[in-house]
Every structure is written in C-alpha cells, then in structure tokens.
C-alpha angles and dihedrals in degrees: 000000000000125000087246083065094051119118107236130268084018123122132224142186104241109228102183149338109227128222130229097197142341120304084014105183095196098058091040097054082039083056093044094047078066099267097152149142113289086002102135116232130191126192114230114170148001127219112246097244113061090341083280126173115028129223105219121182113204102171121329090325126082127210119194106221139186120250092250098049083053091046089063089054115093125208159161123232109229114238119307098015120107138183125279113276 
C-alpha cells in the first residue's frame, strides 16, 4: 500500500520511496524529509478540495504532501489500521 492509500489518522512503517528514474530529486529530498525504511507515518489530515494536499506526521514534524509524492511512499499499516475505504 501507498501512504496515499493510507485511512486517516492511521499509522504506518514506511518500507520504501520509490524512484521513477535515475538521480530522481523527489524521492531523494523524500528520503531526506525522513521518509525512510522502518520510520513510522501517520496521516493526519486532507485538504478540502480533492483530499490535497495530505498532512502527514513523520516524527514530531509534520510535511504537508501532494497525493502523488505519498503515493510513491510504500508502506505497512501497523496492526489494526487499514486502508481507506
């Protein structure tokens, strides 16, 4: 699942970002935001107009993140969250 995916107010282990080519800058300063393998996210808000952007909590800090930057995101749920419906 991606954290686009993810249900709201749910957290997840992040397993990987993926890249879309060589050199790719989104995924490095993703990577570098602290987007990173066994890093626990929560998502903990969507923008009013088509859920956009999303409030994403990595940490105590919180980046807010278009739809398509989370959907490169993989992740796990942890126990007993599930995707959005």
């Amino acid at each position: 699942m991606t954290l686009s995916d993810l249900a709201l107010y749910s957290s997840a282990l992040v397993e990987s970002v993926q890249e879309l080519h060589a050199n790719d800058a989104i995924a490095r300063r993703l990577k570098e935001l602290g987007f990173v393998k066994g890093e626990e996210v929560r998502l903990v808000a969507r923008g009013p107009v088509g859920a956009e952007p999303l409030l994403v909590q990595v940490g105590f800090t919180r980046f807010a993140l278009r739809r398509s930057e989370a959907a490169r995101i993989v992740v796990t749920a942890l126990q007993g969250q599930e995707a959005r419906a």
